[in-house]
N, C-alpha and C positions, 0 to 999 in steps of 0.2 A: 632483279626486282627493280632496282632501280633505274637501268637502263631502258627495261620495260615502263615506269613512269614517265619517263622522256617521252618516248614513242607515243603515249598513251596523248600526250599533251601536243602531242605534232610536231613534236624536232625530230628531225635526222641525225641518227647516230652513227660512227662509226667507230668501232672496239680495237685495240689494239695491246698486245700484252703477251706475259711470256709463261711455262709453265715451269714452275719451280722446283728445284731437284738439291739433292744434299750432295755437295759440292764431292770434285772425286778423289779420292778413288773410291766415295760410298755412294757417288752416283754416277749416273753415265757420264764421260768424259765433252763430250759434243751432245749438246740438245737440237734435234731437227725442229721443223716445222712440224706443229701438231696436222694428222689427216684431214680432210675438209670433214669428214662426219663428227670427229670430235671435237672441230672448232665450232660445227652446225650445233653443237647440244651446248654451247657455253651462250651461241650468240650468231646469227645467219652470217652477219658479216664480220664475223670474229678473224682477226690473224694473229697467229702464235708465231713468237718470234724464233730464231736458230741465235744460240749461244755458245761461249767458250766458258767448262762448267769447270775452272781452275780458280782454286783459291782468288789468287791475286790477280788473274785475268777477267774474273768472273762481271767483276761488277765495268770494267775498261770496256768488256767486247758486250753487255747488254747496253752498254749508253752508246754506244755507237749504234746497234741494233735498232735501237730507239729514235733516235735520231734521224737515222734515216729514212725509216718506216714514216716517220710521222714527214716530214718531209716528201714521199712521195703522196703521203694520204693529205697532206695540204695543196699540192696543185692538184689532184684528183677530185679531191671533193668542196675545195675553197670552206674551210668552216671557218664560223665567226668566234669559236672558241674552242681551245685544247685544254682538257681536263685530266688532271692524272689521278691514279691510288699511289697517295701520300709521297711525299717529296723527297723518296731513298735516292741514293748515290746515282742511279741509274737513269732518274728520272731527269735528271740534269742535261740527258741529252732531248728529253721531250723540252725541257726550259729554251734550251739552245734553240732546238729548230722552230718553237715558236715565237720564240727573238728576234731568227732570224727573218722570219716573215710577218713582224709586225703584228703578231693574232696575239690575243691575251692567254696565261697560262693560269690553270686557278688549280694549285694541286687541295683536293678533297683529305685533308689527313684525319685518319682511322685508327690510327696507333703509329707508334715511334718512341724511339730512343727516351731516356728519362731526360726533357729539357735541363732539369732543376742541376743536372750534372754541371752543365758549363757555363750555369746563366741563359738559356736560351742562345746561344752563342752558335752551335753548329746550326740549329735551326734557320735565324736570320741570315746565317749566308745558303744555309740547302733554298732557302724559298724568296732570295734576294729578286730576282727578274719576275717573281709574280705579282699580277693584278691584283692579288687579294688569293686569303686562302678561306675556306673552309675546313668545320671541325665538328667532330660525332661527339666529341667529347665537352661538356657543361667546363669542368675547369678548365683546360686546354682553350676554351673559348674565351673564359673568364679572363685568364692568364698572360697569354700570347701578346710579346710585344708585336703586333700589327695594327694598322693603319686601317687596313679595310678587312674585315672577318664576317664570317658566317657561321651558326650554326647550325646543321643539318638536323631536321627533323625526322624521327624515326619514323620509317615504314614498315606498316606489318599487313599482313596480308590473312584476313582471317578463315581456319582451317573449319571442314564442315565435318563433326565430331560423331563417331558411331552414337545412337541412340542410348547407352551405357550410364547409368547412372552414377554419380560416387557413391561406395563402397563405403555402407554403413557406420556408423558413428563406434560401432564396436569394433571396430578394425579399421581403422582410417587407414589410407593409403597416403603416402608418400611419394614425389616422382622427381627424380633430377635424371635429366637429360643433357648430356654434355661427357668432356673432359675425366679420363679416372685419372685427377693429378690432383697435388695440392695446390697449383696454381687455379683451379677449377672451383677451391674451398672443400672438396669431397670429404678430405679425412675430419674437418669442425663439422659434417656435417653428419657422420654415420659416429664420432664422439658425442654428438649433442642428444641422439637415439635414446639411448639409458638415463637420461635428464631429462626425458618428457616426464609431467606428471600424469598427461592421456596416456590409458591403458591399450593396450594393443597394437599399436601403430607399428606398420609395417614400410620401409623405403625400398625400393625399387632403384636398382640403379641401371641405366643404357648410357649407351657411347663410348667412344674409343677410348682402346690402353689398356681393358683388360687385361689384370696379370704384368702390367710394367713397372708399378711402385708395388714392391715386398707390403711394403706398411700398410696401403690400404688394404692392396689383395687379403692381408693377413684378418684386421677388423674386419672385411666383410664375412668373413668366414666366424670368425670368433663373438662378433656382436648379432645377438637374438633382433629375427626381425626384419634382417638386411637379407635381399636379394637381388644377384649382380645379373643382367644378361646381357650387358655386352652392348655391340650393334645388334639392334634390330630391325626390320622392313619398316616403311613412314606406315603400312596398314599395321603393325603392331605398335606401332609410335602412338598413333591416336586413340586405340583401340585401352593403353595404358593411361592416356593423357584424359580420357571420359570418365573413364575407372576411378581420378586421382582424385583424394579432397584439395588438395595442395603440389602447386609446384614450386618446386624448391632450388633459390638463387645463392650457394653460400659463399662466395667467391672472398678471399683472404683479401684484407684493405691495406695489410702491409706490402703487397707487390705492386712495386713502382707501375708497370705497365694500367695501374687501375684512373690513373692521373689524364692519362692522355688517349683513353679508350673511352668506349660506351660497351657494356654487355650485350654481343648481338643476341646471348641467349633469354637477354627478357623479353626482345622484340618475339620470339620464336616462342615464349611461354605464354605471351599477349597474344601472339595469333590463336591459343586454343580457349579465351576466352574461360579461362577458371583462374579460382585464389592463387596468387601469387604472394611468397615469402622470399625477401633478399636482402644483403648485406647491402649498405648503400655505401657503394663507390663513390670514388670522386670523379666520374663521368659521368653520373648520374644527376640531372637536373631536375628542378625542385618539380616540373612538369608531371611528373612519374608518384606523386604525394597522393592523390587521391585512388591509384588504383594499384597500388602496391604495397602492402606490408612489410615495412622496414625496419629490421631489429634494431637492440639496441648498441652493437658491436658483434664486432665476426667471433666472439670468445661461443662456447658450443651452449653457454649456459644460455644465454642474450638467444643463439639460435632457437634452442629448445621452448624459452620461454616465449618467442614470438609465434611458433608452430602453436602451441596449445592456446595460447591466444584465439588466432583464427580458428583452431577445433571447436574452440569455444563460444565462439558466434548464436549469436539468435540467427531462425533463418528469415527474419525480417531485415538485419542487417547485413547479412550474407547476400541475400536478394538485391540490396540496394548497391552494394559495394560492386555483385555482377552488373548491375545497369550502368555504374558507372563505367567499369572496362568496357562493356560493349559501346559507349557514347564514345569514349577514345578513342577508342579501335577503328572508331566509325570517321574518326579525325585525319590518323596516321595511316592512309592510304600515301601509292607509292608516287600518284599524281601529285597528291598535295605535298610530298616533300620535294619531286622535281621540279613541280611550278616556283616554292618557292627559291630554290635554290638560280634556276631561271631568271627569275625577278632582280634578284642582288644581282646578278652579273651583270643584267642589262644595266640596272640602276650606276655600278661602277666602273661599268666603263663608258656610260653616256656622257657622268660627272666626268673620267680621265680626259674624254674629247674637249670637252669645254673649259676644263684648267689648259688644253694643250695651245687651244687657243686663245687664252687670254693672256 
């Protein structure tokens, strides 16, 4: 998506990146280059890199990979900038070889380690030789001992919904799409079910892991109301997402990882343009205030209480609250987070030229 906003705005991209496997002996030993058709579906000029997929070699032989890669893709295409996803051990051979040729590196971070661990300490040295970084995450941006920062604007791309109504007031529907983990919030969120004071409501749950946590697996089955299927086709994804009074974000605020992320899945609950209910993380910037309903804590009562809330709606205020999401939605296109991100670069590295000569 975002790539594609580049494009859209008239930069030339070129992708480069590797396919990631669970190190061996639970995953292949040697990773090949991905096939041209299956790097064709990531990206036309996509190249998947070959790695040594050993514990302690893994991350030595993808920074060389990288490295070099980027290195031949710098006298091939002369770019005025290398961009990475987020600044891991491996990325350091992208640092290197854009070092090495004087181009700026702005690694984009998405998620990463808990700073708060070591002071920001491993951080400032993973992202020592860059230009500036950017960040998806509101705190993370707030936070970050840096000099020059970004932060990334959400893009969403919105979804064109079967003609499906929501599903009457006497049976509300429920919809979380995502994650069956408690990293996900799943189990505060099929707890919070039996605490609504609306009658009838029913949650619906899709996405991976089906069957991998005992606990939830166990509530889905034992709490009235709940139904699990799994993955299902994107035509059955919208087809439930029309259907929904509400979609539902419950995501736990005690895992560290919520500090230095953004929830791609509100971006993805914003593309279908209906009520949205979420936990408000600490990636979550104040931006997100008018068109999200945000409990009052991830505890399942806060959750419950916030769902009957929005059930509870006039549909005058319901109506306005959709005009609002739809005004946003109309904002957080994938041009307007590449242009701006564009923008900063040019801005800081015009200013690096002009400190270099003074």
């Amino acid at each position: 998506m975002f790539i594609g906003g580049l494009r859209l705005g008239g930069h030339r991209v070129r992708w480069i990146g590797h396919e990631p496997h669970r190190t061996w002996p639970w995953g292949p030993l040697r990773i090949r280059s991905a096939s041209r058709s299956h790097t064709a579906a990531i990206d036309s000029d996509a190249r998947q890199l070959c790695y040594t997929n050993i514990a302690r070699l893994r991350n030595r032989s993808l920074r060389k990979s990288y490295r070099e890669a980027v290195c031949t893709a710098i006298q091939e295409e002369q770019p005025d900038v290398i961009v990475s996803y987020n600044a891991d051990p491996w990325m350091q051979g992208v640092a290197a070889a854009a070092t090495l040729e004087s181009i700026p590196w702005i690694p984009l971070v998405l998620d990463c380690f808990n700073p708060l661990d070591d002071d920001w300490r491993r951080f400032t040295r993973d992202t020592s030789l860059a230009l500036g970084v950017a960040f998806i995450s509101h705190w993370a941006f707030e936070h970050a001992p840096v000099a020059r920062k970004h932060l990334l604007a959400g893009a969403v791309v919105p979804r064109r919904l079967p003609t499906t109504a929501a599903r009457g007031e006497e049976h509300p529907l429920l919809l979380y799409a995502g994650s069956h983990s408690r990293a996900g919030g799943l189990d505060l969120l099929i707890a919070a079910l039996p605490l609504l004071k609306t009658k009838g409501v029913r949650l619906v749950i899709t996405g991976q892991g089906k069957g991998l946590d005992t606990g939830i697996t166990r509530a889905c089955v034992t709490t009235p109301g709940v139904e699990d299927l799994g993955m299902v086709p994107e035509e059955e994804l919208a087809e439930l997402a029309a259907a929904a009074n509400i979609l539902v974000n419950p995501r736990p605020l005690e895992f560290e990882d919520n500090r230095t992320n953004f929830p791609s899945k509100l971006l993805d609950y914003l593309s279908y343009l209906k009520p949205i209910v979420s936990t408000r993380t600490a990636g979550i910037g104040p931006g997100y205030d008018d068109i999200v309903h945000f409990t009052a804590s991830d505890k399942p009562a806060d959750i419950a209480a916030a769902i009957d809330t929005v059930l509870a709606l006039p549909d005058l205020d319901r109506d306005g609250w959709m005009h609002r999401i739809d005004a946003a939605v109309g904002q957080l296109t994938p041009e307007r987070a590449a242009t701006s991100l564009v923008s900063w670069i040019d801005h800081i590295t015009l200013n690096t030229r002009k400190d270099s000569l003074t």
